[in-house]
C-alpha distance (Angstrom), angle and dihedral (degrees) to the residues before:
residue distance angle dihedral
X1 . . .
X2 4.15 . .
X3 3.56 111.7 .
X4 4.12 118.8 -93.8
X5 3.43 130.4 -122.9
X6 4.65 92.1 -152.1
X7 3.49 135.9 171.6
X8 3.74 118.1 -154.5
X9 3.61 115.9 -154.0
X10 4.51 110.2 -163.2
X11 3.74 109.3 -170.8
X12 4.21 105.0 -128.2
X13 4.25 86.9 -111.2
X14 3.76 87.4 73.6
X15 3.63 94.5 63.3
X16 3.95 88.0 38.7
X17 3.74 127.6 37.7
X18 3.97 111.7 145.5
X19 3.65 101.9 -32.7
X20 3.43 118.9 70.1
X21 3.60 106.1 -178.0
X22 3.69 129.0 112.5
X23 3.73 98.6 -103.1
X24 3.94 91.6 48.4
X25 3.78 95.5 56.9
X26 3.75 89.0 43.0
X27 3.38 91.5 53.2
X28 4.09 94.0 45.2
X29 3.91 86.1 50.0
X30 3.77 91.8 54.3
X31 3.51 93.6 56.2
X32 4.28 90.3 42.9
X33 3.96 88.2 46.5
X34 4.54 84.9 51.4
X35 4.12 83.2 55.8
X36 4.25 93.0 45.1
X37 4.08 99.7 42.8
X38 4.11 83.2 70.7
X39 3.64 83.3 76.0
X40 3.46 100.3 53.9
X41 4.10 83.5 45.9
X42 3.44 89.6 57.9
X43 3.95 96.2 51.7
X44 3.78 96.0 -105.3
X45 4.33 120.8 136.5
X46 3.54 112.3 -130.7
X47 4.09 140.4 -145.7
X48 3.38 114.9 177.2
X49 3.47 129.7 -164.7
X50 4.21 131.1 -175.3
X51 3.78 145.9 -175.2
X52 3.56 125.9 -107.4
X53 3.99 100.3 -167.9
X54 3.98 99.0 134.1
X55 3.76 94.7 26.5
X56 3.91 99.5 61.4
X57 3.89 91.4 34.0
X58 4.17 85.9 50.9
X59 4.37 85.6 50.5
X60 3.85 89.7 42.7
X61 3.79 86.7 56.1
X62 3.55 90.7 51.1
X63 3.73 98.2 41.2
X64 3.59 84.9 60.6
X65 3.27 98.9 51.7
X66 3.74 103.7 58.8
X67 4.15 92.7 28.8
X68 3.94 104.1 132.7
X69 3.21 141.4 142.0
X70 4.25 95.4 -77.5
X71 3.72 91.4 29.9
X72 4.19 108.8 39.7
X73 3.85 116.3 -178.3
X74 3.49 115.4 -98.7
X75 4.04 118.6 -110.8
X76 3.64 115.4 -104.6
X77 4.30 95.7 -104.6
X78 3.79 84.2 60.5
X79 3.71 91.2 51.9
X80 3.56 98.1 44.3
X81 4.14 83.3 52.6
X82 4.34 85.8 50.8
X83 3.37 89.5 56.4
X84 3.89 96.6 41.5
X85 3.89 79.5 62.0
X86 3.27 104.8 47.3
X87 3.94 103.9 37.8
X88 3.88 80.2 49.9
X89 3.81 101.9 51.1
X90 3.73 84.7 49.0
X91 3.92 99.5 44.0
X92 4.29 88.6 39.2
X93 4.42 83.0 48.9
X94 3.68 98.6 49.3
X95 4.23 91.0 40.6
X96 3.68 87.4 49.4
X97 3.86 86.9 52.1
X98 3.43 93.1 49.6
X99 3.60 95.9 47.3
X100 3.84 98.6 49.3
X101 4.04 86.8 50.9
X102 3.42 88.7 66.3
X103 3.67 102.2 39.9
X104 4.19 92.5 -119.9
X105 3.89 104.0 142.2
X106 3.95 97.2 -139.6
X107 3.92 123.0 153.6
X108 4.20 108.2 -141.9
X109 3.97 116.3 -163.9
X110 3.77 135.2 178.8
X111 3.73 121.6 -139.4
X112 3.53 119.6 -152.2
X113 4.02 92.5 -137.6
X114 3.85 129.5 -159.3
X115 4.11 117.7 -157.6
X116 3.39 115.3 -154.6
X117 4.47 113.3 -134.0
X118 3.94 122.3 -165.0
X119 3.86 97.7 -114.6
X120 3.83 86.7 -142.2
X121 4.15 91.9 59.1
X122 3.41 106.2 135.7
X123 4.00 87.4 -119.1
X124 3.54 94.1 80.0
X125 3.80 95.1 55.7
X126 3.85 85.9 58.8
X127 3.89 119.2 29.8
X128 3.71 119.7 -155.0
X129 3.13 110.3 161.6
X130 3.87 123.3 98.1
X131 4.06 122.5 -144.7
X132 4.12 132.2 161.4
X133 3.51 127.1 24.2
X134 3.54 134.1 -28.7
X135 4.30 103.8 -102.0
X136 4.03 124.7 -173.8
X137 3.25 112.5 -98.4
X138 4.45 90.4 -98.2
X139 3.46 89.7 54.9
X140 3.93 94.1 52.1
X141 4.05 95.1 50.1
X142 3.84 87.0 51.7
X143 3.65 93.4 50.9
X144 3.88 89.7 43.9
X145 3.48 91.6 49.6
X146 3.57 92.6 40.5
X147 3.93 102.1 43.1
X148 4.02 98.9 16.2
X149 3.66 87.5 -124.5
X150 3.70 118.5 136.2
X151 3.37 133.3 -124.5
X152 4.15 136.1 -171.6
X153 3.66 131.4 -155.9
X154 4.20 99.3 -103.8
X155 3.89 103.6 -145.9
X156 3.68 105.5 -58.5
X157 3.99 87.8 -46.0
X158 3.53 103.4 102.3
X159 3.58 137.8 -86.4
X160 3.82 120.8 -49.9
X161 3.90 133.1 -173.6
X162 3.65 117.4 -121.5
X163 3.78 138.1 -152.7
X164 3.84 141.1 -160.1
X165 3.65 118.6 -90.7
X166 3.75 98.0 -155.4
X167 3.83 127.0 -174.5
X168 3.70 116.6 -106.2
X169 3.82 121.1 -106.5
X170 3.64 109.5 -176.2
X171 4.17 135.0 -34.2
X172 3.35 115.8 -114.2
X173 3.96 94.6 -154.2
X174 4.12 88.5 44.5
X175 4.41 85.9 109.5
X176 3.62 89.6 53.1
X177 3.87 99.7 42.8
X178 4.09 86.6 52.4
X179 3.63 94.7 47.3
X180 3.74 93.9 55.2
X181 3.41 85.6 43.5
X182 3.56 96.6 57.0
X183 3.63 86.8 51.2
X184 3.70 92.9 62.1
X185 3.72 91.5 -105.9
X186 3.96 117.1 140.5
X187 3.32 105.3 -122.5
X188 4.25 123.0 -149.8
X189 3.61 110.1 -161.3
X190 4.57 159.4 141.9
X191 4.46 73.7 31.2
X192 3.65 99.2 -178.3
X193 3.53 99.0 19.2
X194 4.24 86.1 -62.2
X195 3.83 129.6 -91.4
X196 4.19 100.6 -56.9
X197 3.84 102.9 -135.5
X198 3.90 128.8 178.8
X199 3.69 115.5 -145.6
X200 4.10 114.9 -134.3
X201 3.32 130.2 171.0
X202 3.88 91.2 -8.4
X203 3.65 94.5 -52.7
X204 3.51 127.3 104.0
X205 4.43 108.7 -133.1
X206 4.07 114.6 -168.1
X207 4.29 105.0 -122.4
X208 3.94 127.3 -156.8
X209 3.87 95.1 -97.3
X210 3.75 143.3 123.2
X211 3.98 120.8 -132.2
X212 4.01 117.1 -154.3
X213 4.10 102.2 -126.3
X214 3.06 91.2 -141.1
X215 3.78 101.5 63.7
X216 4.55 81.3 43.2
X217 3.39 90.4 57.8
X218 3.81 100.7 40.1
X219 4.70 83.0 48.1
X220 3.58 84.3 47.9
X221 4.42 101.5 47.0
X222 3.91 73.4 51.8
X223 3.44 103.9 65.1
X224 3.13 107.1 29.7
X225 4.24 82.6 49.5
X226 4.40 94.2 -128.9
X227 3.72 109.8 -172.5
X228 3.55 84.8 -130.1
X229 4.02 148.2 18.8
X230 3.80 111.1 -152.5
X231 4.30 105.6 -157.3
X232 3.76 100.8 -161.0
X233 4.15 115.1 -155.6
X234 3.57 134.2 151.2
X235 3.81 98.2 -88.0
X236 3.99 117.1 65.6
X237 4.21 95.0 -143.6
X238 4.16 117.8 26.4
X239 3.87 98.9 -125.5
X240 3.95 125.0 -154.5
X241 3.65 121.7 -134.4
X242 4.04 90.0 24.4
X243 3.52 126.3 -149.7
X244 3.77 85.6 -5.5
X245 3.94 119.0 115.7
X246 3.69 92.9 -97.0
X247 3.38 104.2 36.0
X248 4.03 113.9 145.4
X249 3.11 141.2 -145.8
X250 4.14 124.1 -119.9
X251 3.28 111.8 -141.9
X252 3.93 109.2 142.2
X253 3.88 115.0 16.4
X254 3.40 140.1 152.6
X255 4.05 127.1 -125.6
X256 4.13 82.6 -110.8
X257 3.30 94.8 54.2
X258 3.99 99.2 43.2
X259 3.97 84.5 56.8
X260 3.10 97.7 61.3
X261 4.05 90.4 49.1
X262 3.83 80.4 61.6
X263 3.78 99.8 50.6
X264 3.90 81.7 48.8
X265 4.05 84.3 57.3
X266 3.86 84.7 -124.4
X267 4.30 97.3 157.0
X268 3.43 132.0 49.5
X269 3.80 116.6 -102.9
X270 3.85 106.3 -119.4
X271 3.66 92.7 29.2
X272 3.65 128.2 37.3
X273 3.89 95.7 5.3
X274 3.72 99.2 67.1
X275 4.25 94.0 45.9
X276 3.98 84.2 51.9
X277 3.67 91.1 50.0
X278 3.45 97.7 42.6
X279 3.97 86.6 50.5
X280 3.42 92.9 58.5
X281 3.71 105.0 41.7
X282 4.06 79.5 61.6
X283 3.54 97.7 48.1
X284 3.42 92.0 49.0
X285 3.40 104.8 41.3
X286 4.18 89.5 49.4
X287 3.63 99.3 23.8
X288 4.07 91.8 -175.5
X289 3.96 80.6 68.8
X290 3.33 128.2 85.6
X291 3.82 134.2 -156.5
X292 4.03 130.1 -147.3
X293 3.49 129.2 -171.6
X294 3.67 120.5 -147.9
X295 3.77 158.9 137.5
X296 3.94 117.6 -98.7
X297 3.68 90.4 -124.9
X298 3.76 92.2 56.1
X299 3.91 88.0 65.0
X300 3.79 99.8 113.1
X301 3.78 94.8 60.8
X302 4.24 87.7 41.6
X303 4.02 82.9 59.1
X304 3.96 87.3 46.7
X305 3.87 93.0 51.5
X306 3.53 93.1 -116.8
X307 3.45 106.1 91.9
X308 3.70 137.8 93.2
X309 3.61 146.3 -3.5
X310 4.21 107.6 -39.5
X311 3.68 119.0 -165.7
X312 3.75 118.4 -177.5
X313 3.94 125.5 167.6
């Protein structure tokens, strides 16, 4: 089999699940990195990318509970970048691990990755996305007038702030990631969706804003031209019609086809939607790619070439 050029995608829930201390995600990570080092068996070169949903909302929470005067809260680029660092040390660790038990000599590095957003994305002019803790709603008018961030009443839970989730444009460590690559390196990087940066005046400034991982990875498989982008999710095929008495299983489908799944409203928005549209703006944009969607656990028949959700132009 010729050797792969594949970037792996893990959702931020399968670092976290219920526990969220250190040890737990470790743990969770050791058993993801026992799924991903069948790659490397097989000869393939590896970037992977992950979410960081319940990890930088669990730091906001904290950063908000020590802010003061002598201690202020960090901004939400700089957490993103925290838990770049930390996801990675953890996911580089347990690879390492998993490499050495197997005697393959394989160097694993995290990049702390910045994704450059068009300031004029349409995102930006309406905010969905909630981060932080919940406030009442007195607290959240005196941050907004305070801070001019804004904040929406979350379904009768309190008050929450919310950020732009803008499309990505480019990656400013993309050269980097592919040279590593190249050099048989396994690359960790855009964790969290990467540090969303707008670029003014010729310099690139870090912005209060939340970019879906998905879409990073997909930009990312892109440029540095990956023969494939592996979208892991808890199902191993996207199915239309699900949990209905006909629903079907995807297993080969073309970008065409998966389109008009989405003017059928076939997948959730917030879950399946953005992994399909992400897998199409790849395949499409590098049509000798191809893009799979997939659990981790269904990895064995992936290597096999029977596994999954394919989607070629």
């Amino acid at each position: 089999m010729t050797k792969r050029k594949i970037v792996i995608a893990l959702g931020g829930n399968a670092i976290l699940s219920d526990n969220a201390s250190a040890a737990a995600q470790q743990e969770a990570l050791a058993n993801t990195a026992e799924y991903l080092v069948k790659f490397v068996e097989n000869g393939d070169d590896l970037i992977i990318s992950h979410g960081n949903g319940p990890q930088v909302g669990n730091l906001l929470l904290q950063q908000a509970a020590a802010n003061s005067e002598k201690n202020p809260a960090m901004p939400l680029d700089s957490c993103v970048a925290m838990t770049q660092g930390s996801i990675g040390y953890w996911m580089q660790n347990a690879l390492g691990n998993a490499l050495e038990k197997r005697n393959l000599t394989k160097s694993v590095v995290s990049i702390v990755t910045q994704v450059v957003v068009d300031e004029a994305d349409q995102a930006f002019k309406n905010p969905t996305k909630p981060v932080g803790p919940f406030l009442t709603e007195e607290e959240a008018k005196k941050e907004m007038t305070e801070t001019g961030a804004e904040f929406k009443e979350d379904a009768g839970r309190g008050w929450r702030k919310v950020v732009a989730s803008p499309k990505p444009v480019s990656i400013k460590e993309y050269e980097v990631v592919n040279q590593l690559v190249e050099n048989g390196v396994i690359t960790i990087s855009v964790g969290g969706g990467g540090i969303p940066v707008v670029e003014k005046d010729g310099e690139l400034t870090g912005v209060e804003a939340v970019i879906d991982k998905d879409f990073a990875s997909q930009k990312l498989a892109e440029l540095v031209k990956a023969d494939l982008l592996i979208v892991l999710t808890g199902v191993d095929n996207v199915f239309v019609n699900y949990n209905q008495p006909n629903q079907k299983k995807l297993e080969q489908v073309t970008t065409a086809e998966m389109k008009q799944y989405i003017e059928e409203n076939q997948f959730a928005p917030g879950s399946m939607l953005p992994k399909v549209e992400a897998a199409i703006a790849f395949v499409e944009n590098h049509p000798a790619g191809k893009a799979m969607i997939t659990s981790l656990e269904n990895i064995e028949q992936v290597l096999t070439g029977k596994g999954g959700t394919v989607i070629t132009k």
